[in-house]
Backbone as CSV, one residue per row, in Angstrom:
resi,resn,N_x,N_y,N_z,CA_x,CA_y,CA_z,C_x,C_y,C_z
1,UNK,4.300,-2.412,10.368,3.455,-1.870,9.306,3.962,-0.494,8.872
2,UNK,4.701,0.260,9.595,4.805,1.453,9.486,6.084,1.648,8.911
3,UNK,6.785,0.656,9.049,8.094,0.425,8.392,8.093,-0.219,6.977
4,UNK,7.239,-0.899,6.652,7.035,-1.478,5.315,6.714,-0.346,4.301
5,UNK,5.403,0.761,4.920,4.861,1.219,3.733,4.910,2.648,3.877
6,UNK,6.025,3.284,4.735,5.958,4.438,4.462,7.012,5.014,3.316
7,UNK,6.712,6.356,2.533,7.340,7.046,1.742,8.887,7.088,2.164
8,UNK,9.529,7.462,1.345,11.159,8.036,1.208,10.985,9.363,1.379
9,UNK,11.227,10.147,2.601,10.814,11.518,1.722,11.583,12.414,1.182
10,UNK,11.104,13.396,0.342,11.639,13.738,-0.934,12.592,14.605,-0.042
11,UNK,13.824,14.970,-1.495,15.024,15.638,-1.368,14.722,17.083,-0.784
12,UNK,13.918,17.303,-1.821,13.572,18.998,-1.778,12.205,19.009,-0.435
13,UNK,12.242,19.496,0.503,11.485,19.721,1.644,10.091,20.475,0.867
14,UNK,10.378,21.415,0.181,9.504,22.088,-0.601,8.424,21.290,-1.833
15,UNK,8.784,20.207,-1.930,7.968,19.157,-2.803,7.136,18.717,-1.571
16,UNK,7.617,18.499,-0.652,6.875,17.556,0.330,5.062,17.459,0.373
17,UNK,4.301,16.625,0.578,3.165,16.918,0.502,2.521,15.763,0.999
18,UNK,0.874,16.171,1.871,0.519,15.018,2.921,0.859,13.376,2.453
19,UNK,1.238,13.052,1.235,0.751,11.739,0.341,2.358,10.690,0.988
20,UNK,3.223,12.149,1.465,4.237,11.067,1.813,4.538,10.768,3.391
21,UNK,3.467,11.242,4.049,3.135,11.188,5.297,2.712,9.371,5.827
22,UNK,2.661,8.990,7.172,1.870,8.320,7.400,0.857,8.576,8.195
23,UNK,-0.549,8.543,8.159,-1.301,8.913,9.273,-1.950,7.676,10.074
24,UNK,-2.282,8.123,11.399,-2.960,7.680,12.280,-4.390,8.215,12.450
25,UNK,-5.375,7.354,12.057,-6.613,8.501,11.843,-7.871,7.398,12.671
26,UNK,-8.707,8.140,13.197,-10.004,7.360,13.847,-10.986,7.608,12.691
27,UNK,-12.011,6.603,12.170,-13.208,6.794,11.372,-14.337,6.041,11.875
28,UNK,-15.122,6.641,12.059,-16.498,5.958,12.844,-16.227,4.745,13.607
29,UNK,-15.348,5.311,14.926,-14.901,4.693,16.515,-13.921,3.740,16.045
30,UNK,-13.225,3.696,14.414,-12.245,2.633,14.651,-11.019,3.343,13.928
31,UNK,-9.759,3.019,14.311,-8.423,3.022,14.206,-7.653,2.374,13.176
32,UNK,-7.376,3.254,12.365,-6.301,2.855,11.313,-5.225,3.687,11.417
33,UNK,-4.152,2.779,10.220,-3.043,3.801,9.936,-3.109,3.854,7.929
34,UNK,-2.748,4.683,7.873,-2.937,5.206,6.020,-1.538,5.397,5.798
35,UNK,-1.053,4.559,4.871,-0.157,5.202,4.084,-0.422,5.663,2.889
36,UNK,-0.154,6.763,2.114,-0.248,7.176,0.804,0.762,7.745,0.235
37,UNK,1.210,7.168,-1.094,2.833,7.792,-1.585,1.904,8.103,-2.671
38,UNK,1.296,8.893,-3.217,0.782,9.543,-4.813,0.561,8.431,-5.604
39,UNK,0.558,7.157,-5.245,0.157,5.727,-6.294,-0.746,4.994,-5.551
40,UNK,-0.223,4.723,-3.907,-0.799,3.695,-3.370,-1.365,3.826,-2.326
41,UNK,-2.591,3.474,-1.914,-2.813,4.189,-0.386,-2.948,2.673,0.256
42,UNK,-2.152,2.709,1.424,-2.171,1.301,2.192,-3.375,1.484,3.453
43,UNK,-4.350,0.393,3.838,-4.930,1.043,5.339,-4.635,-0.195,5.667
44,UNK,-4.898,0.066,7.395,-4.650,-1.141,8.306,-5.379,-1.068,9.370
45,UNK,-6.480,-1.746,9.887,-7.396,-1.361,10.728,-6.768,-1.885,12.506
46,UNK,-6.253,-1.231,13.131,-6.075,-1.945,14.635,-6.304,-2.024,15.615
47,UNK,-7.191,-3.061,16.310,-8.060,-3.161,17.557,-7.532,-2.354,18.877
48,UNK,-6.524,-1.541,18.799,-6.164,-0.620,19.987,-6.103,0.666,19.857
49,UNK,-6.521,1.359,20.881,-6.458,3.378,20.390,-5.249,3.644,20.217
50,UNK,-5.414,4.163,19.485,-4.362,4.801,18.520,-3.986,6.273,18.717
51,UNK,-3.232,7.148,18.724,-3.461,8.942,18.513,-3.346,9.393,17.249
52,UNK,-4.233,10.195,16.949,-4.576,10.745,15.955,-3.705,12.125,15.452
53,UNK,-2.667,11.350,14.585,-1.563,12.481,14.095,-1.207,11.735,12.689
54,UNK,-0.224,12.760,12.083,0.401,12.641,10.806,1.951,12.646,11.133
55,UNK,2.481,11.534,10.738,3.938,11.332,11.124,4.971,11.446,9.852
56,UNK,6.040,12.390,9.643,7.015,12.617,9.034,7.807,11.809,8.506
57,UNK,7.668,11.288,7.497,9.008,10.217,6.730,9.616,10.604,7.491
58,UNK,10.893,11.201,8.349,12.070,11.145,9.158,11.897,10.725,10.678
59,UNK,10.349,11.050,10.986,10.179,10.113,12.128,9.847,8.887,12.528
60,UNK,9.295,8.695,10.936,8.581,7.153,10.892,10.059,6.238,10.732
61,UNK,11.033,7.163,10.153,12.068,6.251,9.674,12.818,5.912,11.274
62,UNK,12.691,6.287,12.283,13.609,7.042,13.288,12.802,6.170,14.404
63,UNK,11.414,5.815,14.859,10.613,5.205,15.460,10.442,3.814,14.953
64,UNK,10.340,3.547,13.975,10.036,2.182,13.513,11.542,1.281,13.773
65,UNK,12.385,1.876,14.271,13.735,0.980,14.910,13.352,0.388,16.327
66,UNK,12.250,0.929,16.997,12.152,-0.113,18.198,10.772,-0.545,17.922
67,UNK,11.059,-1.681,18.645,10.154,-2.809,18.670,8.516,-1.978,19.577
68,UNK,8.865,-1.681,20.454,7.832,-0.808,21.508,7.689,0.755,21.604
69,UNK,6.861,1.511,21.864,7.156,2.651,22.286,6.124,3.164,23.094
70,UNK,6.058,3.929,23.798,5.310,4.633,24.782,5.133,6.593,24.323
71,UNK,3.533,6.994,23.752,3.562,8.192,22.862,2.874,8.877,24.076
72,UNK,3.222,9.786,24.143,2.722,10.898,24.666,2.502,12.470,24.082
73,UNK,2.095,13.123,24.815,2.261,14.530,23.448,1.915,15.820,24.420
74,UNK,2.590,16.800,24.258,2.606,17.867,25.397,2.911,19.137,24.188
75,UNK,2.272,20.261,24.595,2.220,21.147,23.657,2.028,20.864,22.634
76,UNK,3.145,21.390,21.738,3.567,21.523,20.055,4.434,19.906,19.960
77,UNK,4.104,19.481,20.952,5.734,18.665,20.930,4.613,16.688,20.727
78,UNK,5.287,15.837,19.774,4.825,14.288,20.382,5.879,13.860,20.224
79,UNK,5.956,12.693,21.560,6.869,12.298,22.413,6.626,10.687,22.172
80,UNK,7.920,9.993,22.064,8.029,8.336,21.633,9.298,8.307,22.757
81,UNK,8.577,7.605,23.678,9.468,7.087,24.529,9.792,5.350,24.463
82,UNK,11.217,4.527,24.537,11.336,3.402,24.020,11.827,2.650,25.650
83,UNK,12.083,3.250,26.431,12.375,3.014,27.873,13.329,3.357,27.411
84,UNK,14.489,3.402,26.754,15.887,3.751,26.640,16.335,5.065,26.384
85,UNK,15.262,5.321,25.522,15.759,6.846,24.835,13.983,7.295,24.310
86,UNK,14.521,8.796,24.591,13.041,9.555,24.250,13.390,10.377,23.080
87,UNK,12.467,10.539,22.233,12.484,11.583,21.331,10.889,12.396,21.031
88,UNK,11.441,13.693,21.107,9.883,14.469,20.956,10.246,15.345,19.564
89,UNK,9.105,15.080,19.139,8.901,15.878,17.404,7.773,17.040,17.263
90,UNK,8.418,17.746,16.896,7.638,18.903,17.012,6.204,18.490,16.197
91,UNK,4.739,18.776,16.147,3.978,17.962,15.499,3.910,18.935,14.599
92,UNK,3.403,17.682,13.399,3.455,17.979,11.839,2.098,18.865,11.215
93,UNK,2.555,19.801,10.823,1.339,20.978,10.567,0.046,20.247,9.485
94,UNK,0.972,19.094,8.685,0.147,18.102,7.869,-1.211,17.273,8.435
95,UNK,-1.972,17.078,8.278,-2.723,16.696,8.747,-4.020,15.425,7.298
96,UNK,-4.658,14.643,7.896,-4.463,13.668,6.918,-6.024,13.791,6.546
97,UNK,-6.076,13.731,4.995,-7.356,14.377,4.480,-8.406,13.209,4.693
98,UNK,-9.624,13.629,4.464,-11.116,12.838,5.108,-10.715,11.644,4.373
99,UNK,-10.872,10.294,4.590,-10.500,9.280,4.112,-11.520,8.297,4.251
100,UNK,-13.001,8.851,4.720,-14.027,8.031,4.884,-15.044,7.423,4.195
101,UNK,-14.840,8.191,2.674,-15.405,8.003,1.488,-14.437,7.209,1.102
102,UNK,-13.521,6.991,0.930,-12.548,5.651,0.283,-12.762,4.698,1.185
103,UNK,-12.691,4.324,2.468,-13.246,3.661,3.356,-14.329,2.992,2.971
104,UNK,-15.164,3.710,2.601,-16.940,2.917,2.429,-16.486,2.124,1.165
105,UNK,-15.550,2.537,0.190,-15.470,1.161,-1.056,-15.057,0.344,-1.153
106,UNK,-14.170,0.294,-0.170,-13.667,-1.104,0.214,-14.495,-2.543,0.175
107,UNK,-15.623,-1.701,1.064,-16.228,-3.228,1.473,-17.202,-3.180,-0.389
108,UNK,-17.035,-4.545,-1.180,-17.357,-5.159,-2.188,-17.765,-6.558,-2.498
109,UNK,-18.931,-6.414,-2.913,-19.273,-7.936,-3.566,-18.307,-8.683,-4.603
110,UNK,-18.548,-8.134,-5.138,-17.497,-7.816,-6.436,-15.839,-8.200,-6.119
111,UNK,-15.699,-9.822,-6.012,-14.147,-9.967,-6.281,-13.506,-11.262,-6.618
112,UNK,-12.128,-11.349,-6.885,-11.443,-12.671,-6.616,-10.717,-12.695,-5.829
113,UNK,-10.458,-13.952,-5.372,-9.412,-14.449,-4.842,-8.272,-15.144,-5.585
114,UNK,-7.030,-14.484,-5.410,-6.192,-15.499,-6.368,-4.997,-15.601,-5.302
115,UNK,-3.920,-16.551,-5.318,-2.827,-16.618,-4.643,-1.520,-15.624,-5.508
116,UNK,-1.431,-15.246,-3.667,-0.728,-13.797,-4.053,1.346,-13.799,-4.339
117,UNK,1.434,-15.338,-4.200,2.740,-14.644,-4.769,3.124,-15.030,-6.243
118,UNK,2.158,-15.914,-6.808,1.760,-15.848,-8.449,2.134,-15.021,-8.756
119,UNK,1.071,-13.865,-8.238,1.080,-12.941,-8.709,2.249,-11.962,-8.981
120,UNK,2.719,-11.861,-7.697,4.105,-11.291,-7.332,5.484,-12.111,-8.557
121,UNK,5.593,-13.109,-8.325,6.221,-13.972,-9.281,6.359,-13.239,-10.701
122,UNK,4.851,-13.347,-11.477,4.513,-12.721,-12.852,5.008,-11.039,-12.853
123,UNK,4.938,-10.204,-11.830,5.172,-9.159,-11.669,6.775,-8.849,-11.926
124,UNK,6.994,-9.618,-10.882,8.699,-9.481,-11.001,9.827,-9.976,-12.344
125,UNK,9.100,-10.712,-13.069,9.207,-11.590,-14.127,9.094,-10.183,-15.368
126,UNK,7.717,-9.793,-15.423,7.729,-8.853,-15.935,8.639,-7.151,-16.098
127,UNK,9.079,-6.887,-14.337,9.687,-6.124,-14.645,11.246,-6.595,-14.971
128,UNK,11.692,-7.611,-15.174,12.957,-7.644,-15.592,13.263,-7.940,-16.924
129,UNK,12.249,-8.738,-17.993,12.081,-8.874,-18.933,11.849,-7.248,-19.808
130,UNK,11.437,-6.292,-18.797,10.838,-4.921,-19.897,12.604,-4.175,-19.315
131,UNK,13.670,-4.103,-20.437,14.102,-2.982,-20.455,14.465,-2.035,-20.656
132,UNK,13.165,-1.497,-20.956,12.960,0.166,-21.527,12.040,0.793,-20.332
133,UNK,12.722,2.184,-20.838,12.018,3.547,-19.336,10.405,3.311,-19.761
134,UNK,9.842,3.066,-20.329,8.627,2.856,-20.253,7.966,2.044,-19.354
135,UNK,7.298,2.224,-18.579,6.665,1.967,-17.642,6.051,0.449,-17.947
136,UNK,5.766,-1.016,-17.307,5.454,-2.347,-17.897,4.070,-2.019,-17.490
137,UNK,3.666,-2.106,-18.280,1.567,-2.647,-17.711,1.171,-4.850,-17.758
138,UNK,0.915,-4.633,-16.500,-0.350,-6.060,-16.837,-1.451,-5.411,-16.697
139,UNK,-2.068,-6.680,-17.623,-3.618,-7.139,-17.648,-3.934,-8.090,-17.107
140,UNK,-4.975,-8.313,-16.655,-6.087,-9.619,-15.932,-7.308,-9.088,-16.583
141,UNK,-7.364,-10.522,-17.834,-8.630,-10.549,-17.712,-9.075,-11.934,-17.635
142,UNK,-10.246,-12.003,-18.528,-11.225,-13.394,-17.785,-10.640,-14.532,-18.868
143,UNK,-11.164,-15.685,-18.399,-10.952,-16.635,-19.246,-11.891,-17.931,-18.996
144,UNK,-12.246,-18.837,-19.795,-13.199,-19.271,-19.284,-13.246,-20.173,-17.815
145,UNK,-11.758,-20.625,-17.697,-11.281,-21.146,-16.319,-10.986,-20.634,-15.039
146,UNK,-10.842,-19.307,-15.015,-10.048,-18.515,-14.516,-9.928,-16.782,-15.141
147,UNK,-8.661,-16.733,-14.520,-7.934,-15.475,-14.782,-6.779,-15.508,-15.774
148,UNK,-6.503,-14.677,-16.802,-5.101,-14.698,-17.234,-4.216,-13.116,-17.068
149,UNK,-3.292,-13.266,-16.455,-2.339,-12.337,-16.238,-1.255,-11.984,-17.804
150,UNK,-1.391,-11.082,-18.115,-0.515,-10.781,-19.947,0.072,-9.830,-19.574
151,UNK,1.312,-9.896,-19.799,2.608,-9.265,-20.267,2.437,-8.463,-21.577
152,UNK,2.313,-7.625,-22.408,3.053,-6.719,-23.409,4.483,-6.195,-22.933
153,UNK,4.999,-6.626,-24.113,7.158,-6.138,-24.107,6.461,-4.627,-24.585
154,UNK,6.566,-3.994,-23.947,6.772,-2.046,-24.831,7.964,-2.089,-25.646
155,UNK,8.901,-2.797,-25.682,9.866,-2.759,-26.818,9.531,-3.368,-27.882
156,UNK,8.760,-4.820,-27.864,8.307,-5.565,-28.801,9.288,-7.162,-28.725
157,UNK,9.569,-6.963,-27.559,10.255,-8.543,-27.408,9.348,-9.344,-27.118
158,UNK,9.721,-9.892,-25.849,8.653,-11.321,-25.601,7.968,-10.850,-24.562
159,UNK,6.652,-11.285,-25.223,5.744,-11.035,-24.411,4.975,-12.482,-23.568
160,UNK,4.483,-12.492,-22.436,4.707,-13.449,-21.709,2.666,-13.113,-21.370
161,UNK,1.916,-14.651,-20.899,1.017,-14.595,-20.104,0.854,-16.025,-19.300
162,UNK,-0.250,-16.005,-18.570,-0.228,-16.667,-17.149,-1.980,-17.215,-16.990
163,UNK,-2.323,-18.279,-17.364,-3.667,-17.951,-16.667,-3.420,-19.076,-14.786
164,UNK,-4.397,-18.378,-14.164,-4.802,-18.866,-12.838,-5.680,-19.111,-12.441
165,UNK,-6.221,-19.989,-11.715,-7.425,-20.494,-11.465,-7.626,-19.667,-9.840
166,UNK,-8.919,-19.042,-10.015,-9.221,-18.061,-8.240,-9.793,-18.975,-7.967
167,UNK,-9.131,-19.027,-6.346,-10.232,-19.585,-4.993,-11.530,-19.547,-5.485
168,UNK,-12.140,-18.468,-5.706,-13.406,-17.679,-5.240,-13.273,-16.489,-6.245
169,UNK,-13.985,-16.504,-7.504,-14.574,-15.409,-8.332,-16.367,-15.084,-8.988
170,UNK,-16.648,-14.230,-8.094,-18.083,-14.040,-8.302,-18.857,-12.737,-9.784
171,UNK,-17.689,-12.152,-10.340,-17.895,-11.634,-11.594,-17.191,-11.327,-12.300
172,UNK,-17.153,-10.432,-13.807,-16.313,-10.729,-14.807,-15.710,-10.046,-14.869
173,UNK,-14.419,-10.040,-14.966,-13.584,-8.585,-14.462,-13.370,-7.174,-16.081
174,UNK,-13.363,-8.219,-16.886,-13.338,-7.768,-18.077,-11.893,-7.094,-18.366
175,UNK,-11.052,-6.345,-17.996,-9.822,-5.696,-18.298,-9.677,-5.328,-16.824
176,UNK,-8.550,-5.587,-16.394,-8.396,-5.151,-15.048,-6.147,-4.858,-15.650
177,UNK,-5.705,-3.146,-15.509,-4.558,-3.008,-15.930,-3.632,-2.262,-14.353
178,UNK,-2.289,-2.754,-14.472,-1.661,-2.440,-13.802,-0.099,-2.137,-13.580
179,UNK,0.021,-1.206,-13.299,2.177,-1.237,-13.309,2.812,-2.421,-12.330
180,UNK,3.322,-3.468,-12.810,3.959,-4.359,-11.947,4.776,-3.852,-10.365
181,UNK,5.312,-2.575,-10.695,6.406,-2.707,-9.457,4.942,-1.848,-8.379
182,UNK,4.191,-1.487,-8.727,3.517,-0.759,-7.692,2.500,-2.519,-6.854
183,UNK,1.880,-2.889,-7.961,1.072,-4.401,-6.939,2.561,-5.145,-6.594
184,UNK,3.634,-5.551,-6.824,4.688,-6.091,-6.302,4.483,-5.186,-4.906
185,UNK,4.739,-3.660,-4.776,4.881,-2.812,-3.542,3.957,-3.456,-2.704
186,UNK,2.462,-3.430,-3.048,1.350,-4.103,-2.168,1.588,-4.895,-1.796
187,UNK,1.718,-6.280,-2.922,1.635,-7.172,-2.479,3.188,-8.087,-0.943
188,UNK,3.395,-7.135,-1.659,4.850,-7.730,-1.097,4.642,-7.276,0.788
189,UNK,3.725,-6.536,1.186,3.195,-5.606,2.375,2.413,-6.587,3.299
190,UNK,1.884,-7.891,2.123,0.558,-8.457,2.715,1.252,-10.003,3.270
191,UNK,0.765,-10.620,4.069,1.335,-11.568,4.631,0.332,-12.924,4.648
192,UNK,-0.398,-12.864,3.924,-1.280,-13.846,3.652,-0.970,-15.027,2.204
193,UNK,-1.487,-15.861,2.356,-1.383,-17.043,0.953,-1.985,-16.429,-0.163
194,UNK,-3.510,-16.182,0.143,-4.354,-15.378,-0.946,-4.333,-14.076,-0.624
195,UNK,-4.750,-13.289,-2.145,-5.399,-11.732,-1.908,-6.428,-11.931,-2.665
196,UNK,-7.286,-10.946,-2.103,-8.596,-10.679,-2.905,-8.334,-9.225,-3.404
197,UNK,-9.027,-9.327,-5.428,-9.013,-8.427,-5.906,-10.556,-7.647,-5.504
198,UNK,-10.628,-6.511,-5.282,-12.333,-6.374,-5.653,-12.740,-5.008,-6.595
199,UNK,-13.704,-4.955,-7.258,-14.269,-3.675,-7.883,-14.536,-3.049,-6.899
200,UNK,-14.386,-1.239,-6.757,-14.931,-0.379,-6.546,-15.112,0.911,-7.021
């Protein structure tokens, strides 16, 4: 998980900022990890204690090569031991902002289910068809069967749409817009058949 969705981090050390961090954070007795790159915030909830720190694009890149590790933490210093080789990182002055109010919106009445590499499919489709620096947007909106996924060319070529029929849709989404390569990023993270969209 920690290898999929953490940041690149930036050139200039001086840009750096918590969003390209990954954290390890406890919220009312349970354990996640957060990724956030300034677009996307990933969570992942996991049934084992966890320690509660903010880890460095260069360590996440540097730890996520073994399969196991054994953390410890002494002073200023946290320690990833792999049985083979140890490395201790000085800990990161970053620290990962209250995340418990985004937490509570998660949980929603309010959603669909659609199969997620459709989706991915239409995404990728889209960004190769747009090529201009302008950024591609989809839409999802309703239809009377389903969902339809629409393409606009920002150049004015071909524009492409998709409708899909959800598992499971309990209201009307009305305009739902998005940059393809960022839900490709998500989706591409998730390891399931379906995703559920939801309002919050």
């Amino acid at each position: 998980y920690l290898a999929k969705n953490h940041a690149a981090p930036p050139a200039d050390k001086a840009m750096r900022q918590w969003s390209s961090y990954i954290h390890l954070i406890k919220i009312n007795g349970k354990h996640y990890v957060a990724g956030l790159n300034g677009h996307i915030t990933f969570f992942k909830t996991f049934n084992v204690d966890l320690p509660v720190i903010s880890l460095e694009p260069e360590v996440v890149s540097i730890i996520t090569k073994f399969s196991a590790l054994f953390y410890s933490s002494q002073g200023n210093y946290d320690y990833f031991d792999s049985g083979d080789m140890a490395f201790g990182f000085i800990k990161s002055e970053t620290n990962c902002p209250d995340l418990s109010a985004v937490l509570k919106k998660f949980v929603s009445e309010k959603s669909i289910i659609i199969n997620r590499k459709s989706v991915i499919d239409f995404c990728k489709t889209a960004i190769n068809i747009n090529n201009c620096s302008i950024a591609p947007e989809i839409r999802i909106t309703d239809t009377k069967n389903g969902v339809e996924l629409r393409f606009i060319n920002a150049m004015g070529g071909q524009d492409m749409d998709e409708e899909l029929k959800p598992k499971e849709k309990n209201f009307d989404i009305g305009e739902f817009i998005f940059q393809p390569k960022y839900m490709t990023t998500v989706l591409s993270s998730i390891d399931s058949e379906d995703v559920k969209f939801s309002q919050i």
